[in-house]
PAGUMI-75638 format. One line per 10 residues: number of its first residue (from 0); for each residue x, y, z of C-alpha. Coordinates in Angstrom, 1 decimal. Layout:
<lotors>
NUM = X,Y,Z  ...
</lotors>
This chain:
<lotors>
0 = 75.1,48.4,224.1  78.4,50.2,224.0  79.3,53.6,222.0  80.6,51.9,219.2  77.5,49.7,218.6  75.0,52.5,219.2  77.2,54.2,216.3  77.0,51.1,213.7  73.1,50.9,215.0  72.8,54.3,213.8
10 = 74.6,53.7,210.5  72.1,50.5,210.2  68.9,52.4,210.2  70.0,55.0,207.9  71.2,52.1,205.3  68.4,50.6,205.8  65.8,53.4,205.4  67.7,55.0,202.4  67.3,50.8,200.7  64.1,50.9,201.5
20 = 63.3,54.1,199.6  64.8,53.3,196.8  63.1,50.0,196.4  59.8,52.1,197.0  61.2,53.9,193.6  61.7,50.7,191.9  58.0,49.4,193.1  56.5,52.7,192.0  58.6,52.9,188.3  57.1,49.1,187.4
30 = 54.0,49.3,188.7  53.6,52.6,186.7  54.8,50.5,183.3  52.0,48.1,182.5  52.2,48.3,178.9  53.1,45.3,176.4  53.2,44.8,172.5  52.8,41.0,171.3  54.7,40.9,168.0  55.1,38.0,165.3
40 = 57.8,38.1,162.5  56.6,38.7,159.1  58.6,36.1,157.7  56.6,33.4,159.6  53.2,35.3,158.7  54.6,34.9,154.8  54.9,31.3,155.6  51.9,30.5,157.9  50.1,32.3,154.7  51.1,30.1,151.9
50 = 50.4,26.8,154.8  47.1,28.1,154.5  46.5,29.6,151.2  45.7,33.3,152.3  47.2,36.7,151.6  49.4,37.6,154.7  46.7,40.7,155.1  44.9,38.2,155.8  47.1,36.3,158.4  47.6,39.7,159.9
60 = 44.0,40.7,160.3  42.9,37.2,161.9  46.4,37.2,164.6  45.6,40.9,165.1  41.8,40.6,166.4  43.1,38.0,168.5  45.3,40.5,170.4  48.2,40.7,167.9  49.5,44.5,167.8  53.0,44.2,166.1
70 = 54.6,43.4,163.2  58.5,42.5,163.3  60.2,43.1,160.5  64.0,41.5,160.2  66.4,42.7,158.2  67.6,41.0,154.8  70.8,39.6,154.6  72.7,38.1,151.3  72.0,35.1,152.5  68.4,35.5,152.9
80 = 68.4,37.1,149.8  70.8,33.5,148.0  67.6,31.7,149.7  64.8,33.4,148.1  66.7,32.9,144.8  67.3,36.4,144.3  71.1,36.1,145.1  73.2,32.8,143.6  76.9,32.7,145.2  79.5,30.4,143.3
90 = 82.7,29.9,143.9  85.7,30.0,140.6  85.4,26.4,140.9  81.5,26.0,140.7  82.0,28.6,137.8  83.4,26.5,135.9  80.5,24.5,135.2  78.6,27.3,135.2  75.9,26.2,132.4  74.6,23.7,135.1
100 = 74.5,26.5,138.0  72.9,28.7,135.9  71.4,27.3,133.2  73.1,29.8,130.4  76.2,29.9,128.1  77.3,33.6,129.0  79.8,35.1,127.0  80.8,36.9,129.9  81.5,33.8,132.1  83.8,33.0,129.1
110 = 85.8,35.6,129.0  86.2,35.5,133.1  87.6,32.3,132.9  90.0,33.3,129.7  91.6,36.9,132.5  95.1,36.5,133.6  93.8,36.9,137.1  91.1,34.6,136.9  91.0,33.1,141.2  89.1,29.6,141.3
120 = 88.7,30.2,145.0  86.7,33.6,144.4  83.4,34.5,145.0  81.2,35.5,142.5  77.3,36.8,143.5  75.0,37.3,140.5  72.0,38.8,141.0  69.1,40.3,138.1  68.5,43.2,140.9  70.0,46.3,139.8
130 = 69.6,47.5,143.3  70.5,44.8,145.0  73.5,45.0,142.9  74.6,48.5,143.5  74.0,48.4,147.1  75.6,45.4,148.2  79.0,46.3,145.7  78.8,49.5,147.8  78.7,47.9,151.3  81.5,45.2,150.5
140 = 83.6,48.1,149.3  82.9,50.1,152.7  84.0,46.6,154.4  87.2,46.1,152.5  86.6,43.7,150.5  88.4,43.7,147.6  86.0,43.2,144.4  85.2,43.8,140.8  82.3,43.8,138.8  80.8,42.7,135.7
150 = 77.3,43.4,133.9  76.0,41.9,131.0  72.3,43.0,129.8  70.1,42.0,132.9  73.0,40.0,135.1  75.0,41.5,137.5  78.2,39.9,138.7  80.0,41.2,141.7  83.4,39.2,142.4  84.9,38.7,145.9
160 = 88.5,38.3,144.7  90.5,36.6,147.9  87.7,34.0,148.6  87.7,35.4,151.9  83.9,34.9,152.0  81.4,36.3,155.5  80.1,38.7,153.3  76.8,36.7,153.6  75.5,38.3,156.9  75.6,41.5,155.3
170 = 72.3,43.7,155.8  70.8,44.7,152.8  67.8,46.6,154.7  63.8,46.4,155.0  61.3,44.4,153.2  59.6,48.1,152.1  56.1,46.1,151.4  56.0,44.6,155.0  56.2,48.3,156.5  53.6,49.0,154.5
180 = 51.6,45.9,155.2  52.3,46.9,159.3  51.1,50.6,158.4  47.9,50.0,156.2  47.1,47.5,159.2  47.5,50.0,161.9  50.3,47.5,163.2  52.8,49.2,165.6  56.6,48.1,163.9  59.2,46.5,165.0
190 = 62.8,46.1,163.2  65.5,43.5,163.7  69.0,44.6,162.6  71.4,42.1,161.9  75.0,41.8,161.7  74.9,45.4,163.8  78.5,44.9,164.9  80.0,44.9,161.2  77.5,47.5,160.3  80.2,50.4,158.3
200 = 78.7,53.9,158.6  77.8,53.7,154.8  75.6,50.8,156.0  74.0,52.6,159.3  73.0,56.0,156.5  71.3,53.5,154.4  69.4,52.1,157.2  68.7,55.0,158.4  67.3,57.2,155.2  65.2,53.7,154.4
210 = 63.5,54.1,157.9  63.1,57.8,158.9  59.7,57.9,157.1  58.7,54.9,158.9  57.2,54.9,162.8  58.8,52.2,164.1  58.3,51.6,167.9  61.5,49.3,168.8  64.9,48.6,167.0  66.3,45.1,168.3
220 = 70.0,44.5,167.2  70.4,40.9,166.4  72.9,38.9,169.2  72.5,42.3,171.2  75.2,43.8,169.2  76.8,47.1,169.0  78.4,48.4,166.1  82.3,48.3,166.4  82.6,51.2,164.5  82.0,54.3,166.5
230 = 80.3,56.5,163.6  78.2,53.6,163.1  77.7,53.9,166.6  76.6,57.5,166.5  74.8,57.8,163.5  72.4,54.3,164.8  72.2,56.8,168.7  70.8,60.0,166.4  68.7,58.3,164.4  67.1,56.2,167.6
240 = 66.9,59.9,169.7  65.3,61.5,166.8  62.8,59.4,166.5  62.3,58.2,169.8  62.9,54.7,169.0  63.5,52.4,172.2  66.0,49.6,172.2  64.8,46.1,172.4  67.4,43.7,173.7  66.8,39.6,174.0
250 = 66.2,39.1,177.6  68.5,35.5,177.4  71.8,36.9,175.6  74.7,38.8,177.0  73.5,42.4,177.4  76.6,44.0,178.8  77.7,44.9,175.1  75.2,47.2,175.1  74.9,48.9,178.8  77.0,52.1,177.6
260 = 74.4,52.2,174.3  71.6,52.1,176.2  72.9,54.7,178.9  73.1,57.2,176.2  69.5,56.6,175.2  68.8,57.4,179.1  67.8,54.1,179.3  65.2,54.2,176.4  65.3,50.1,176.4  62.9,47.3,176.5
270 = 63.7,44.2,177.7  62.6,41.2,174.9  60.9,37.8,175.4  62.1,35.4,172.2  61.8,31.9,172.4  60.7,29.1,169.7  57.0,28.5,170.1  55.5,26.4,172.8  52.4,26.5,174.7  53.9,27.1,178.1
280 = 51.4,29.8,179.0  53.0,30.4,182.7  56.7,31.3,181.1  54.7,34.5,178.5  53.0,35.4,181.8  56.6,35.5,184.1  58.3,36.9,181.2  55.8,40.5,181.4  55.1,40.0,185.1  58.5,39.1,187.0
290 = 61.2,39.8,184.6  59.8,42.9,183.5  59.6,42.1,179.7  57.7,44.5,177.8  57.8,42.8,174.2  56.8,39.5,173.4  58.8,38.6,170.0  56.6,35.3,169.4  56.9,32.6,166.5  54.2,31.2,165.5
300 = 53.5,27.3,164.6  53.8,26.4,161.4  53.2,22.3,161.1  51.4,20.2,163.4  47.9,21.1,163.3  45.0,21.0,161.1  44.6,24.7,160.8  47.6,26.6,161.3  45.8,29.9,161.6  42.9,29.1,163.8
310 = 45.9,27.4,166.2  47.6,30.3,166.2  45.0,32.8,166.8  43.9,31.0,169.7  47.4,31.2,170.7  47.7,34.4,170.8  44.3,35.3,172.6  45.3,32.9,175.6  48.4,35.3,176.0  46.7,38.5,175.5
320 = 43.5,37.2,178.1  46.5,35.6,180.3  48.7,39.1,180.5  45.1,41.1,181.0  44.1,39.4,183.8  46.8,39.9,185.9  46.4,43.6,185.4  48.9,44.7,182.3  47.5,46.6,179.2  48.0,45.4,175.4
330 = 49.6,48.4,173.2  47.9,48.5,169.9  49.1,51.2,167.2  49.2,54.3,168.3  50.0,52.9,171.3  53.8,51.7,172.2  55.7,50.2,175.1  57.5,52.7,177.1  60.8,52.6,178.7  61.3,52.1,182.5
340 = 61.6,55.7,184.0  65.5,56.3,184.5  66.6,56.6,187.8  69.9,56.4,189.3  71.5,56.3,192.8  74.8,58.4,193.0  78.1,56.7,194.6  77.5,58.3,197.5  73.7,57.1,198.1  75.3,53.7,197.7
350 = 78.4,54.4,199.9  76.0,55.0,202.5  73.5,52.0,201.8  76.5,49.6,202.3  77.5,50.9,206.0  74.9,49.0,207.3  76.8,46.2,206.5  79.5,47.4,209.3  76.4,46.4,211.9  76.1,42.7,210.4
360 = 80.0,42.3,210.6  80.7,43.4,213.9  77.6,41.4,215.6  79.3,38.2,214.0  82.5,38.9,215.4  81.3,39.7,219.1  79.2,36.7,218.9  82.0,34.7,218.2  83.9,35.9,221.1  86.3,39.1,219.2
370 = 87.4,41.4,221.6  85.3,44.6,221.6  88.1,46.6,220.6  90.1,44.6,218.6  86.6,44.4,216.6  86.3,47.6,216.6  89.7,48.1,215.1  88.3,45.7,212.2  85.3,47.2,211.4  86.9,50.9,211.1
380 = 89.9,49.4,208.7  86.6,47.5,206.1  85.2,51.3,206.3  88.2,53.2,205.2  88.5,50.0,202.8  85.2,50.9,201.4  86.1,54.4,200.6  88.8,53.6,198.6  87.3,51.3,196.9  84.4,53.4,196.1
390 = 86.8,55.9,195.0  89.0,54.0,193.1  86.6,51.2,191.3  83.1,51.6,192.2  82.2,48.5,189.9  84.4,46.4,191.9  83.2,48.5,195.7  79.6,47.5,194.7  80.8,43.6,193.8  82.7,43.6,196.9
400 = 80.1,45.1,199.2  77.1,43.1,197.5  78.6,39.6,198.6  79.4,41.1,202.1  75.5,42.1,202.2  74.3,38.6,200.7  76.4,36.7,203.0  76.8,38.8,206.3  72.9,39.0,207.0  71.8,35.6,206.3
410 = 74.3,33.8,208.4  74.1,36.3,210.9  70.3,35.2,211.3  71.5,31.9,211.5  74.5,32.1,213.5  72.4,34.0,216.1  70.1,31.7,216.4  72.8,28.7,216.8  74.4,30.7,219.6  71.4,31.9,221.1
420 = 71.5,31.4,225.5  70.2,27.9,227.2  66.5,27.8,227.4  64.9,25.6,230.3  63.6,22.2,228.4  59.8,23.2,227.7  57.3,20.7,229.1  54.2,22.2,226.5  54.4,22.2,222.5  53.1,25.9,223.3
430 = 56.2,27.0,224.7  58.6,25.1,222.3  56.6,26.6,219.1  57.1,30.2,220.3  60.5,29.9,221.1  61.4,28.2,217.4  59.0,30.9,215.9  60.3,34.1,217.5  64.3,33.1,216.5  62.9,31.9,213.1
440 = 61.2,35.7,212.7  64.4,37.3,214.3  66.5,35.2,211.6  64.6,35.9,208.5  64.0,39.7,209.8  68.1,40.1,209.8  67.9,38.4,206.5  65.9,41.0,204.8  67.5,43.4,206.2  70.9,42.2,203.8
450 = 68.1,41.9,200.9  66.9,45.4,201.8  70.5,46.3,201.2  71.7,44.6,198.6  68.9,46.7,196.3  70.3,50.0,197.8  73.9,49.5,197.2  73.0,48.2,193.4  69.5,50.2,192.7  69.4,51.7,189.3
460 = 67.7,51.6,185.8  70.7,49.9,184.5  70.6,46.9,187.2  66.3,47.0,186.9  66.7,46.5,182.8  69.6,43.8,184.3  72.2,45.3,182.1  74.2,45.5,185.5  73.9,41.9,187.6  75.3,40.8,190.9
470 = 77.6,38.7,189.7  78.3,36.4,193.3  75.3,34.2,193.2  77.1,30.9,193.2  79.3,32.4,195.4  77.2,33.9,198.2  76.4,30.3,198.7  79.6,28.9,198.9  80.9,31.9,201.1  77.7,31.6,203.3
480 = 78.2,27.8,203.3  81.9,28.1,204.2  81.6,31.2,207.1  78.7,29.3,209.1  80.8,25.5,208.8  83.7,27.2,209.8  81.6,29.0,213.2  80.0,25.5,213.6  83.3,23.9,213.7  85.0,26.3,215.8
490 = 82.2,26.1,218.7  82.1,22.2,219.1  86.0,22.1,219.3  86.6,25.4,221.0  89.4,26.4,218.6  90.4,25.0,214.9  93.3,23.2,215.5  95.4,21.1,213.4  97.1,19.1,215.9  93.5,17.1,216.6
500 = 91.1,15.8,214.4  88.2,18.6,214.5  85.2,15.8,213.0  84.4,12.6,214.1  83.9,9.9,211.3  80.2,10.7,211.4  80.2,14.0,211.0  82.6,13.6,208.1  80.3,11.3,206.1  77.3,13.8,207.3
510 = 79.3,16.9,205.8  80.0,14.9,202.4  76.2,13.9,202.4  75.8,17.9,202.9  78.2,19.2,200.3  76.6,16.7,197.5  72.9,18.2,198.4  74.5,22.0,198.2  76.3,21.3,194.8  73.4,19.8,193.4
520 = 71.5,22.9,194.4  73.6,25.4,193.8  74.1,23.8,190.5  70.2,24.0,190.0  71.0,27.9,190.6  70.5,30.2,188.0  69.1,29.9,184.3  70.9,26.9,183.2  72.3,23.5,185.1  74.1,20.8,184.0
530 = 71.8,18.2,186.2  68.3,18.4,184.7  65.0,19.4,186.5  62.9,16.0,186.6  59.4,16.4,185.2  57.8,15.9,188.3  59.2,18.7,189.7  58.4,20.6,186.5  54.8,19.7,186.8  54.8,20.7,191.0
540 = 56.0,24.1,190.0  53.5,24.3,187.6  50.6,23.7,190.4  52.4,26.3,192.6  52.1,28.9,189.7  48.5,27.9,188.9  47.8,27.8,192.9  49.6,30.8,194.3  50.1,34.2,193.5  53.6,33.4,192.8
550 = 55.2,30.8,192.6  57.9,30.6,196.2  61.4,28.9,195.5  60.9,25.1,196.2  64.6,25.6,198.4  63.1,28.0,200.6  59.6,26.6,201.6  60.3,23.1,201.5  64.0,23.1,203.1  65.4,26.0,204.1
560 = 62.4,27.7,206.4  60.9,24.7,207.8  64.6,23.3,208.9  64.7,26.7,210.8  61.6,25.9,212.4  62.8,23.0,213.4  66.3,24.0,214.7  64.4,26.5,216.7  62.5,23.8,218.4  65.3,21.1,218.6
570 = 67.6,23.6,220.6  65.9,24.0,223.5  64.3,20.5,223.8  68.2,19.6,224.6  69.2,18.5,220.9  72.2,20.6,220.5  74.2,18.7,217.9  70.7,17.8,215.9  69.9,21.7,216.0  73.1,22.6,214.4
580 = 72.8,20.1,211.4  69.0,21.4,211.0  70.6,25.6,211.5  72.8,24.5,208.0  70.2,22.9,206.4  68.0,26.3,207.2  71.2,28.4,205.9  69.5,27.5,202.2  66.5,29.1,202.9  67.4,32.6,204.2
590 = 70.6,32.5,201.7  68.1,31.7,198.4  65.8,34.7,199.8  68.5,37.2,199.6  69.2,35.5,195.9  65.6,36.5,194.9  66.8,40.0,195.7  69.6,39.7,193.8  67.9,39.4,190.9  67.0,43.0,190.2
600 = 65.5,42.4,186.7  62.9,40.5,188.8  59.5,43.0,189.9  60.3,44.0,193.9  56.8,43.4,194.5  57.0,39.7,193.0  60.4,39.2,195.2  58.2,40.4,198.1  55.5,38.3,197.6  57.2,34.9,196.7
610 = 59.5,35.7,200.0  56.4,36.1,201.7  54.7,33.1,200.7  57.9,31.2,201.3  58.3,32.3,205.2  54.5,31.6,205.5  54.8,27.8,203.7  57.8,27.2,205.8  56.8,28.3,209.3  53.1,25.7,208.5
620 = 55.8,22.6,207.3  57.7,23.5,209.8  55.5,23.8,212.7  53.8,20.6,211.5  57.3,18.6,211.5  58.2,19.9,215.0  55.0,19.3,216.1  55.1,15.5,215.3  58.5,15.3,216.9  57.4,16.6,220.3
630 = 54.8,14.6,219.9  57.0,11.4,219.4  59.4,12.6,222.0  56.1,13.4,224.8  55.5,9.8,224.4  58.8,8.0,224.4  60.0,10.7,227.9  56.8,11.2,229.3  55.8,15.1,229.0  52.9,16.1,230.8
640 = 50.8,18.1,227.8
</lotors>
């Protein structure tokens, strides 16, 4: 080992140590946050109540013994208000026959239609609510809106003069008897603000004077919106750090709007299961235990059963017995969720948690015959690279450097191993297992060493609450993919050329076979494909859940770490070119464990665990499938056992 290597050798522990602790941090922060509220929305209890003829008290009482502990309140819009029959919008044409809409000859109406600037396209909101009235005048004002506004005895007119209409997602606050329903029930609150991003200051000061006397425990903008306006923006922040109210975002939606929010609340944020109702009890239970959700915002059933409320009690227990067991704690009023502990990595801890990266880039380049110094040259022009880049856009340093991590290592392991020396032709299974299982450890040890990291050069509260993703996922396979073909093709021809066909016609039909497999899979990546998962598949990764701890990524344990098992085994037996089709397949494997990583919203422990699992399944299918090949092979050439 020369100078130069000792050096990048050096540079590699220290990444790798400095990763290591900060995923220790991010290991200690969840496992310290075990805490979860189970909330239903009181305008489903309202409903499930009149399905069932009780009192929502009621309702509330029943869903809370069962392990119910919060009541989410949503904020009223116009429209939900024109749905309750407390609001009735017409247009000037509807107007017109306005004894049918409304029952009544007005004299008002009358002398509307009789005005000079009488608009058929307007919009005209009546309302008996004095309040409602005064209030939502006021907030279309604030918006711009230009209106007028009529009264005659108990109806109130309020006329949206260009017919430009959207004024119905307006927010005309808090259903003041359902906080008081939460509080007399000793119900922890939640409150759903809608249209946030329109909100006008005038709007955020009414919000916020109808709620300061309440103890809410989580504030969940609607879309995960922020409002546009920055005093809306501040006056939302105070009122949140006054009362230390966390923010609740929906776990499925684009959460990047409100990264910079959430940063000023140092991070006072809980992540938020909300789905339709189902009965998948596994998906509540990954929800709190592997994507770190800390609120369950359930919806109850409302139709399909002969009693509603019994259903949905027992629905709720199975969560609350389900979440228990595995070792979390229900919140009941007084007790609330809490927010991840903040911590953040500076630009420098990160700087230094990439080098390590240098190591995995220069062993690929001696391997694959670069001149030592001409290497050399190389890897000192990708540090001063990194430096800049660090300097200039950190974002984009961190991007960069992430997909060099989440490529390099994997098909380092796996290039290794495909360029590893001769090995006499074993005559025993004993000596062909351990030499397939010693370069299968050596290639998922360098794997996890890229996983390691990957956390070190992203680790933060921002990327744990995933506000901040790695955003290469598709793309550290198809980079992975396209750096070990290219290696693969360059050793059976010597050089790339163009002047001479560099695959024969079966090898060009084996690579197209390949490339459909990796785009089906790498379609299958992520939270939503275009190709469907088949129920049967569905139903196996049910039994994995129910069977393991966690369930291990099919990809891995079924493909990717037996193939390597078997390429380990294949190679020295003398099946070179059978090896290297087998090394590919095994690319998967190590390439989706550094993917697990990538997911930093996911628990460390649970990426631990289903990577560990994963290498365990894989080395048993493995071993069992090169096992019956050497077997087959002992018979047809004659091995002495």
């Amino acid at each position: 080992m020369g100078k130069f290597e000792k050096v990048l050798t050096v540079l590699l522990i220290v990444s790798v140590i400095l990763s290591a602790y900060l995923m220790a941090i991010k290991i200690s922060i969840e496992q310290g946050n075990k805490k979860v509220e189970i909330s239903v929305t009181e305008k489903e209890v309202s409903m499930l109540a009149g399905a069932v003829q009780k009192s929502p008290e009621d309702v509330l009482r029943v869903l809370k013994a069962a392990g119910l502990t919060t009541l989410a309140v949503e904020e009223t819009t116009v429209k939900d208000m024109q749905n309750s029959g407390r609001i009735l919008i017409l247009n000037g044409w509807q107007l017109l026959d306005h004894k049918r809409f409304l029952g009544v000859d007005s004299l008002l109406l009358q002398e509307l239609f009789t005005k000079k600037d009488f608009n058929p396209i307007s919009y005209y909101v009546f309302t008996r609510d004095v309040n409602i009235f005064k209030k939502l005048l006021s907030f279309m004002k604030a918006r711009g809106y230009e209106v007028k506004s009529y009264a005659e005895n108990d109806l109130y007119i309020i006329q949206e003069v260009q017919g430009t209409g959207g004024f119905s997602t307006i927010g005309l606050g808090f259903d003041d008897s359902s906080l008081d329903m939460a509080d007399a029930l000793g119900l922890n609150i939640v409150v759903m603000v809608k249209d946030v991003k329109q909100k006008t200051p005038q709007e955020m000061n009414s919000l916020r004077s109808q709620l300061s006397q309440r103890d809410v425990s989580i504030l969940i903008p609607q879309g995960n919106e922020v409002p546009s306006n920055p005093e809306s923006a501040r006056i939302l922040k105070s009122y949140m750090r006054a009362h230390s109210i966390k923010m609740g975002f929906d776990e499925f939606l684009d959460s990047g709007k409100l990264k910079e929010f959430i940063k000023e609340l140092d991070y006072s944020a809980i992540r938020v299961y909300n789905r339709p109702p189902h009965k998948w009890m596994d998906e509540y239970l990954l929800a709190v235990r592997d994507r770190n959700d800390r609120l369950l915002y359930l919806h109850l059933f409302l139709s399909g059963q002969k009693d509603m409320l019994a259903y949905d009690r027992e629905h709720i227990g199975q969560i609350k017995d389900m979440i228990v067991s595995h070792g979390f704690e229900i919140a009941p009023s007084p007790v609330r969720v809490e927010g991840f502990k903040p911590f953040n990595t500076s630009k420098t801890v990160s700087l230094f948690a990439s080098l390590g990266i240098l190591w995995a880039l220069w062993k690929i380049m001696r391997i694959t015959g670069v001149e030592e110094r001409f290497a050399s040259k190389i890897i000192i022009i990708i540090l001063i690279l990194f430096n800049a880049l660090a300097v200039r856009n950190f974002a984009l340093f961190r991007d960069v450097a992430g997909l060099l991590a989440a490529v390099g290592f994997p098909a380092l392991g796996i290039y290794r191993e495909m360029k590893k020396g001769k090995s006499p032709v074993p005559k025993d299974f004993k000596r062909t297992f351990k030499l397939a299982f010693y370069g299968y450890l050596r290639s998922i040890g360098i794997t996890l060493l890229g996983a390691v990291i990957l956390w070190g050069i992203f680790g933060s509260t921002a990327t744990l609450l995933g506000l901040e993703k790695f955003r290469g996922v598709k793309a550290l396979y198809i980079f992975s993919y396209g750096v070990i073909i290219l290696l693969y093709l360059k050793d059976i021809n010597g050089r790339l050329s163009l002047r001479k066909p560099i695959l024969s016609l079966g090898s060009i039909l084996l690579f197209v076979l390949f490339g459909g497999v990796l785009f089906v899979l790498i379609n299958r990546t992520g939270n939503y494909s275009v190709i469907p998962i088949p129920k049967w598949e569905l139903s196996f990764r049910i039994w994995l859940e129910n069977t393991l701890w966690v369930r291990p990524r099919t990809k891995e344990f079924l493909i990717g770490f037996p193939a390597l098992m078997v390429a380990g085994g294949l190679s020295p037996m003398g099946y070179d070119r059978w090896a290297g089709w087998f090394y590919m397949a095994a690319l998967l494997g190590t390439v989706s464990m550094v993917n697990t990583f990538s997911h930093f919203h996911i628990a460390a422990l649970i990426s631990i665990i289903r990577s560990l699992e994963g290498v365990a399944l894989g080395a048993i299918l493995g071993t069992a499938a090169l096992g019956g090949f050497y077997l087959y092979e002992r018979r047809r050439k004659g091995y002495n056992a």
